[in-house]
C-alpha positions as CSV (number, residue, x, y, z in Angstrom):
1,X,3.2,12.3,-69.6
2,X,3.0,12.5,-66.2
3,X,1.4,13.4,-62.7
4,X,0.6,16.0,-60.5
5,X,1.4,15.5,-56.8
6,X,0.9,16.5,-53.4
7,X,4.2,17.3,-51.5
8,X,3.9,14.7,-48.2
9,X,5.2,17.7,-45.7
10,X,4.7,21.1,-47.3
11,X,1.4,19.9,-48.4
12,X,1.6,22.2,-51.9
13,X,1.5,20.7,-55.3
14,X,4.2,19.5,-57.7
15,X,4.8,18.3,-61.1
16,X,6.4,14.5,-61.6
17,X,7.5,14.1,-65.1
18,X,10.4,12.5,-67.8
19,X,12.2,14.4,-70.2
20,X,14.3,12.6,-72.5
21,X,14.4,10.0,-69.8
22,X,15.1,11.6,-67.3
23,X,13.0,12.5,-64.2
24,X,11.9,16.1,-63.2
25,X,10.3,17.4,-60.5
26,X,9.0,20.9,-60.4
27,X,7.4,22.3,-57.3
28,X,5.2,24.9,-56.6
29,X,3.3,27.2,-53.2
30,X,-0.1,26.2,-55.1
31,X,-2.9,24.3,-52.5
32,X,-4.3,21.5,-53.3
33,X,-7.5,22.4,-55.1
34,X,-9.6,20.9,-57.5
35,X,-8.5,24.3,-59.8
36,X,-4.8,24.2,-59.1
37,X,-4.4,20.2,-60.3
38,X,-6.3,21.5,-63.4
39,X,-4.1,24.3,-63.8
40,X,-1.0,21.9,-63.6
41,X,-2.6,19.8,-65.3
42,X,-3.0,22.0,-68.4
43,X,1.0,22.5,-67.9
44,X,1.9,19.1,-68.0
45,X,0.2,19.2,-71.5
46,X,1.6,22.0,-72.7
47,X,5.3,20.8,-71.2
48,X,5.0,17.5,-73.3
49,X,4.4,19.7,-76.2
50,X,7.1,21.4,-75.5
51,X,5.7,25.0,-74.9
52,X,5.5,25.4,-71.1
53,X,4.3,28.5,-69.6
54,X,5.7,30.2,-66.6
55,X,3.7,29.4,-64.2
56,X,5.9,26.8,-62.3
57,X,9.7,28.1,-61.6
58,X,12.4,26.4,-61.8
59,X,14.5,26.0,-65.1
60,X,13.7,23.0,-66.5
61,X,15.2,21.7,-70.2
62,X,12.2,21.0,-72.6
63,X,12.3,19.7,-76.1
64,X,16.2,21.0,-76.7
65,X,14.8,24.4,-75.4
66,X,15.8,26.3,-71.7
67,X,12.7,27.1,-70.1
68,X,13.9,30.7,-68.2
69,X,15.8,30.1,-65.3
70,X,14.2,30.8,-62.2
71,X,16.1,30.9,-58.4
72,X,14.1,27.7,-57.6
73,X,15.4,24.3,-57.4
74,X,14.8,20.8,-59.7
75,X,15.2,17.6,-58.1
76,X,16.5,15.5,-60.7
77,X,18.5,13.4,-58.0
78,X,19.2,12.6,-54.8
79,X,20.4,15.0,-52.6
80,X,20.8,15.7,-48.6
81,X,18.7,17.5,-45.8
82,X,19.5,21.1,-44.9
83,X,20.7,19.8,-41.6
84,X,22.6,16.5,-43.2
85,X,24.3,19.6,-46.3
86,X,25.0,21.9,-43.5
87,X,26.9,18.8,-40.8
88,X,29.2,18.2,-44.1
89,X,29.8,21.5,-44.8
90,X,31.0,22.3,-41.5
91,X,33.4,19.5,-41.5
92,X,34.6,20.3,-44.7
93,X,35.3,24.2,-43.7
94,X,36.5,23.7,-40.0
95,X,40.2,23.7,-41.1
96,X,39.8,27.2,-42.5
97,X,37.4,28.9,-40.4
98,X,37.9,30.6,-36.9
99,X,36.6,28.7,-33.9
100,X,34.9,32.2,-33.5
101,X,33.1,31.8,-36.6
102,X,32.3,28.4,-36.6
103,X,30.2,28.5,-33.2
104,X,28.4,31.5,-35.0
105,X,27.2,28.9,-37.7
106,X,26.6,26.5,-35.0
107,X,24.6,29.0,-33.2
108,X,22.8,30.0,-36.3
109,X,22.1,26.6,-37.4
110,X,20.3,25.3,-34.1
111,X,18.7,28.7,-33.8
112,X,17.1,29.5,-36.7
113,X,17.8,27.1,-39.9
114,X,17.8,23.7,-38.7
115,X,14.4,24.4,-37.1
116,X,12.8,25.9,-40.4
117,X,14.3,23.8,-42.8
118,X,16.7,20.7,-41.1
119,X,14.2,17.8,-42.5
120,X,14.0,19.3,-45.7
121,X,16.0,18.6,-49.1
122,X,18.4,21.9,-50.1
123,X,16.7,21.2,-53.6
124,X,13.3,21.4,-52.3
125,X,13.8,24.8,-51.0
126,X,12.3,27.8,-52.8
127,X,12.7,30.9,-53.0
128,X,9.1,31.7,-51.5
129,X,10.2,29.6,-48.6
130,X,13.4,32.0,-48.3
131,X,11.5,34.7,-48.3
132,X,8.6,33.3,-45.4
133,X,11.1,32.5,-43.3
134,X,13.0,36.0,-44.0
135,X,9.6,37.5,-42.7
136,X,9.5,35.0,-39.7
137,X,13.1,35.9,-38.6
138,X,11.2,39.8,-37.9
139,X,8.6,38.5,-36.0
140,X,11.0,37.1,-33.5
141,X,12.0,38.2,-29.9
142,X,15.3,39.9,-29.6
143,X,17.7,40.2,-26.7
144,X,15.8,43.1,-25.4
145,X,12.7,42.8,-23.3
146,X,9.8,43.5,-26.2
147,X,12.0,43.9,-28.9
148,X,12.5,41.6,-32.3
149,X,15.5,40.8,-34.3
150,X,17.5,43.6,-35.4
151,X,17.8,44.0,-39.6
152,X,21.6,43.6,-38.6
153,X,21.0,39.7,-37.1
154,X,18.3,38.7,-39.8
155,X,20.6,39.5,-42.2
156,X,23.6,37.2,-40.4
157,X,21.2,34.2,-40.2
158,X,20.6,34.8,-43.9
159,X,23.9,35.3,-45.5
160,X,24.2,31.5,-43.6
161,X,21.5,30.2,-45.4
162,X,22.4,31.7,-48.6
163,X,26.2,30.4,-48.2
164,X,24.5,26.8,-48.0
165,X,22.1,26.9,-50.6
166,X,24.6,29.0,-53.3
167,X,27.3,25.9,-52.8
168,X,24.5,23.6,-52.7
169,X,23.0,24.8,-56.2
170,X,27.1,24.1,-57.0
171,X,26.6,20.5,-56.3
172,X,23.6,19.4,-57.0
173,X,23.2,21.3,-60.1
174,X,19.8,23.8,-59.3
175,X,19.5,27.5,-59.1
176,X,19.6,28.7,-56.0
177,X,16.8,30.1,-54.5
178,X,18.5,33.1,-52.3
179,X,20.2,34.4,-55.6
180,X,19.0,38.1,-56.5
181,X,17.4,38.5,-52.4
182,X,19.1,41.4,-51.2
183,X,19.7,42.1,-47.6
184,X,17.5,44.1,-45.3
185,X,18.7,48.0,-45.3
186,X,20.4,49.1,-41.6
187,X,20.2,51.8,-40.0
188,X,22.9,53.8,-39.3
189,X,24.2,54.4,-36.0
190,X,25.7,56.7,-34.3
191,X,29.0,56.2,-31.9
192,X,28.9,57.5,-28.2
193,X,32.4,58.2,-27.1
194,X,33.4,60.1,-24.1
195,X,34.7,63.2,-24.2
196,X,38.2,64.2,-22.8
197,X,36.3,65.3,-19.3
198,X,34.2,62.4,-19.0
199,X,37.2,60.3,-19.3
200,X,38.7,62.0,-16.4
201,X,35.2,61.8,-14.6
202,X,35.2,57.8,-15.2
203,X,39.3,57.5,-14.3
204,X,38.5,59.6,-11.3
205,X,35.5,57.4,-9.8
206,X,35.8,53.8,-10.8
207,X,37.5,51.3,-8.3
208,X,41.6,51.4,-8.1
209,X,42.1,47.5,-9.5
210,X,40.3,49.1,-12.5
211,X,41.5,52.3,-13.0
212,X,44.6,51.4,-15.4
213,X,42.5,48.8,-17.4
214,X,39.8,51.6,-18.2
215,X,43.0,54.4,-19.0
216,X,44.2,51.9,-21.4
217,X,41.5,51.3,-22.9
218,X,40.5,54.8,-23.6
219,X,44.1,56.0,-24.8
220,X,44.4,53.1,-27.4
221,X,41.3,52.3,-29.1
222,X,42.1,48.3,-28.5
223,X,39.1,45.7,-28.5
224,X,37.7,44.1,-26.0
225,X,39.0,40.9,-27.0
226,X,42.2,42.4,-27.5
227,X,42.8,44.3,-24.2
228,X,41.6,41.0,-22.3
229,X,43.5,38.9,-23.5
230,X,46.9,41.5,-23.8
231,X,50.4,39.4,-22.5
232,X,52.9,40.9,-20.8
233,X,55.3,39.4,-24.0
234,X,53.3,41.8,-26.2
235,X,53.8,45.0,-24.4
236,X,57.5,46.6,-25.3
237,X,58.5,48.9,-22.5
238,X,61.9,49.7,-24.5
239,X,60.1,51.1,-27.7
240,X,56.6,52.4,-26.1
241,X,54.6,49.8,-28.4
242,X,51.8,47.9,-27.8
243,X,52.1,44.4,-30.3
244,X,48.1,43.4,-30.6
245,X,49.2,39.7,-31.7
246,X,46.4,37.9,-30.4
247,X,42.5,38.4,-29.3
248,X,40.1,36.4,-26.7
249,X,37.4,35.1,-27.8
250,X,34.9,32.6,-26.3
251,X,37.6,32.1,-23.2
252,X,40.2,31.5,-25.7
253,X,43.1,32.9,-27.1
254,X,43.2,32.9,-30.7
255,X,44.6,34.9,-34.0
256,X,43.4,38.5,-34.3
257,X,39.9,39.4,-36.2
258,X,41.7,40.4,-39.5
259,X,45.0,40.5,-40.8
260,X,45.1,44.8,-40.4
261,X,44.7,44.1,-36.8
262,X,47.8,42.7,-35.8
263,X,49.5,45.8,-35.5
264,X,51.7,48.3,-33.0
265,X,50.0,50.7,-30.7
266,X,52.5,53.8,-29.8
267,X,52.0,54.3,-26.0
268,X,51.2,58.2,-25.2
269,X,53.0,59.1,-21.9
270,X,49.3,58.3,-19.5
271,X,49.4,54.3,-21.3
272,X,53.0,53.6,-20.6
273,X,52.6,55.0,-16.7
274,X,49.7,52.9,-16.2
275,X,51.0,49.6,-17.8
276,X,54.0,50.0,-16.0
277,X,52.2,50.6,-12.6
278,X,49.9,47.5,-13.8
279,X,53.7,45.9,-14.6
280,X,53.9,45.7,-10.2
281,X,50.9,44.7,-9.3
282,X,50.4,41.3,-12.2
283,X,53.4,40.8,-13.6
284,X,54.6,37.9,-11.3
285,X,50.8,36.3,-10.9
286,X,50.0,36.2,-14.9
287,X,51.2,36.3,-17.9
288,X,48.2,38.6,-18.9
289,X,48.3,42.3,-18.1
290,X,44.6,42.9,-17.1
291,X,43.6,39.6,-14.8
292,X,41.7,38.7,-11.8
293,X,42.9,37.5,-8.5
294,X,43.4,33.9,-9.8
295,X,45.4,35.6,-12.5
296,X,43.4,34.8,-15.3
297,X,41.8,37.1,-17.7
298,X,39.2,39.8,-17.1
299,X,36.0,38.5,-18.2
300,X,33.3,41.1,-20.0
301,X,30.4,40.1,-19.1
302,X,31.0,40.3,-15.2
303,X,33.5,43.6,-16.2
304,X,30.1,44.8,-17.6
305,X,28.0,43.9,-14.9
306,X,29.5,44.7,-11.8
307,X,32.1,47.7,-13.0
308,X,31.3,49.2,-16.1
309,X,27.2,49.6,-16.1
310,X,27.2,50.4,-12.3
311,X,30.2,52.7,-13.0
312,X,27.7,55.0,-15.8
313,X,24.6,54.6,-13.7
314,X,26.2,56.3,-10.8
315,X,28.1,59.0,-12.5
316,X,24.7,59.5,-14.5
317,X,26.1,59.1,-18.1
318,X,24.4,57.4,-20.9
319,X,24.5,53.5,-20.6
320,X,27.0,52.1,-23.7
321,X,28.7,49.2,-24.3
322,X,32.7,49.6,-23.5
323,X,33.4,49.0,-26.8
324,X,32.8,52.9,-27.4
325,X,36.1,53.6,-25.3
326,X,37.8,52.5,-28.6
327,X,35.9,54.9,-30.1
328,X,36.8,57.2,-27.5
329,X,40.1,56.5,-28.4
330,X,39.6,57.3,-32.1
331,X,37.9,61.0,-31.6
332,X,40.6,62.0,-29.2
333,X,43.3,61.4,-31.3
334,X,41.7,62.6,-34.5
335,X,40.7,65.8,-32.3
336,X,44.1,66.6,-31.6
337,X,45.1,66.9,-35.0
338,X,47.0,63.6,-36.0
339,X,47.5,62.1,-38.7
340,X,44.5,60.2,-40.7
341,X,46.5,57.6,-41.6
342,X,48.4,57.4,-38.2
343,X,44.9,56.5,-36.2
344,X,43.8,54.4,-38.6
345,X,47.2,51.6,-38.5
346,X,46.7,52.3,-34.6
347,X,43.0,50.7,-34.4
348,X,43.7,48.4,-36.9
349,X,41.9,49.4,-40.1
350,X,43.0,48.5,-43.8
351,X,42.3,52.5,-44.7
352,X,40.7,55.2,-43.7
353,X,37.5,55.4,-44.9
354,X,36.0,54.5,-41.6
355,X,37.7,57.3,-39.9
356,X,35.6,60.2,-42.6
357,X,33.1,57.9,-42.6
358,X,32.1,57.2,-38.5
359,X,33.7,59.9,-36.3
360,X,34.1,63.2,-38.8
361,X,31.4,64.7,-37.1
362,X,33.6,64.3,-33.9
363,X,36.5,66.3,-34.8
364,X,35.0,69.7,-35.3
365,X,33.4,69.4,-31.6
366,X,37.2,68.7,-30.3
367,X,39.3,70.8,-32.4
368,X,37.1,74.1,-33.0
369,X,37.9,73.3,-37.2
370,X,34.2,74.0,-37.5
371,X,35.1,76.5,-40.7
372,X,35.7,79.5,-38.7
373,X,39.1,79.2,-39.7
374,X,38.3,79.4,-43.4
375,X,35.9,82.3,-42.8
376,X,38.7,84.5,-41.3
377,X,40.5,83.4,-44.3
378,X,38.2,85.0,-46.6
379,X,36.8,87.9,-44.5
380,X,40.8,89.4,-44.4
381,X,42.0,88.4,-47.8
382,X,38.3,88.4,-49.9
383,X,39.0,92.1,-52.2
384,X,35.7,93.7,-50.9
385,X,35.9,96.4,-53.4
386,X,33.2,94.9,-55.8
């Protein structure tokens, strides 16, 4: 009929039994107690009678009959570690993924998954274990002194983990135990761009070898990654365009973070000054626009430290990544009145839902639209005989 078990490592209980000759396994979070084996016990009975209850959770084929599918796993055959599943996996993917995006699962897989589950088989994982080690992710330290992992990160580690174990229920023929667990709700942030004066504050203090980088930066919502790793072969003097071809990541060059990215910048009269002053002074020592002394490319952490952060700190402004000078970009433009559509192909999104949906609140502040203009519209027009 069968036996009840106790699982060598997670030290829970599990059913071993044959169904039409075949051998199932069903596992379970139940201690071992004397009441739990009688418990199981009393469902191995009612299993061979072919009237299980639902007590254990995975799906399980009884007597002809589907017992309800459950996102837990069966182990009806062999199958690899987490760790061994997730070594394969990366070999079979690494000829379609970024180099970008494969250190991230590298990263995430040392971190946080090997640790938790590397030893154990990917159909041995359930979905309370998903969900402990969901709860563990929150307890852990973030980059912050005294903080934890961000809702944003936890749920980055476990879209990983439910990648793996959603094409390992493919394989191995299980239900996977991350189906139906949703991610953790973020909260929405807000941008910090400059305004039009602070811009000039910035341009006005920082140091002269970084004066043209930061005026670019500001004028033309690039990336990071983008502006870093900019070539002179990309920038078109003759038709005032900016060609975003390429971004740096990780010290490399490599293609740009989606297909809507690789795209023209227009150059505004202040952008094609400074690139052609910048043109004089690295034109003959790199082929990147924006480099150090050795000619290689800036590098954003020590841009960070030893410019940017001591740049805010003295001119007392609120400490933000650069990253908000594209967003800089994005309100000035959208405050002077262009087109929608215009700024959006310009920082490289597919539409412009991101434009209503992340610097609307911007626009009034820069262009006065705050609705004055259709009050005036209805206090001279509005028939104020009634």
């Amino acid at each position: 009929m069968g036996s009840v078990r106790l699982h060598p490592t997670r030290k829970t209980l599990f059913l071993d039994y044959r169904v039409g000759g075949k051998r199932q396994r069903e596992y379970t979070s139940l201690p071992d107690t004397p009441g739990n084996r009688a418990k199981l016990q009393r469902e191995l009975t009612k299993i061979a009678a072919g009237k299980p209850d639902s007590i254990i959770s995975p799906a399980v084929a009884v007597a002809g009959e589907a017992r309800p599918a459950q996102p837990s796993p069966v182990t009806d055959e062999a199958s690899p570690t987490l760790e061994a599943f997730a070594a394969q996996r990366l070999l079979e993917h690494a000829v379609e993924w970024r180099r970008s995006h494969l250190h991230t699962i590298r990263c995430t897989l040392s971190g946080h998954l090997v640790p938790a589950f590397g030893a154990q088989q990917v159909t041995t994982i359930t979905r309370e274990d998903v969900l402990q080690f969901r709860t563990a992710l929150a307890q852990k330290p973030g980059r912050r002194p005294g903080s934890r992992l961000s809702n944003k990160r936890i749920n980055a580690v476990m879209a990983v983990l439910k990648q793996m174990l959603d094409e390992a229920a493919l394989r191995y023929k299980f239900v996977s135990p991350a189906q139906g667990i949703k991610r953790l709700k973020l909260r929405r942030t807000d941008v910090q761009p400059f305004s039009l004066q602070e811009v000039q504050l910035l341009l006005r203090t920082v140091r002269s070898d970084y004066r043209d980088y930061l005026l670019v930066r500001c004028f033309t919502g690039m990336r990071s990654g983008e502006v870093d790793g900019l070539q002179w072969k990309y920038v078109d003097f003759e038709r005032r365009q900016i060609l975003i071809r390429e971004t740096r990541v990780l010290g490399e060059d490599e293609y740009t973070k989606t297909d809507s990215s690789q795209r023209h910048i227009q150059m505004s009269t202040p952008v094609f000054e400074a690139l052609q002053r910048q043109e004089a002074v690295t034109r003959q020592l790199s082929k990147y626009v924006f480099c150090n002394r050795e000619g290689n490319p800036i590098d954003n952490k020590n841009f960070v430290e030893r410019v940017w952060n001591p740049l805010l700190r003295h001119l007392g402004l609120a400490l933000r990544r650069p990253y908000q000078m594209r967003h800089t970009a994005a309100t000035l433009w959208l405050g002077a009145g262009e087109n929608p559509e215009w700024v959006a192909r310009q920082l490289g999104h597919a539409t412009t839902e991101m434009l209503f949906k992340v610097y609307s609140r911007y626009v009034p502040n820069l262009t006065r639209q705050d609705g004055s203009a259709f009050d005036r519209l209805v206090q001279s027009n509005l028939d104020q005989s009634f």
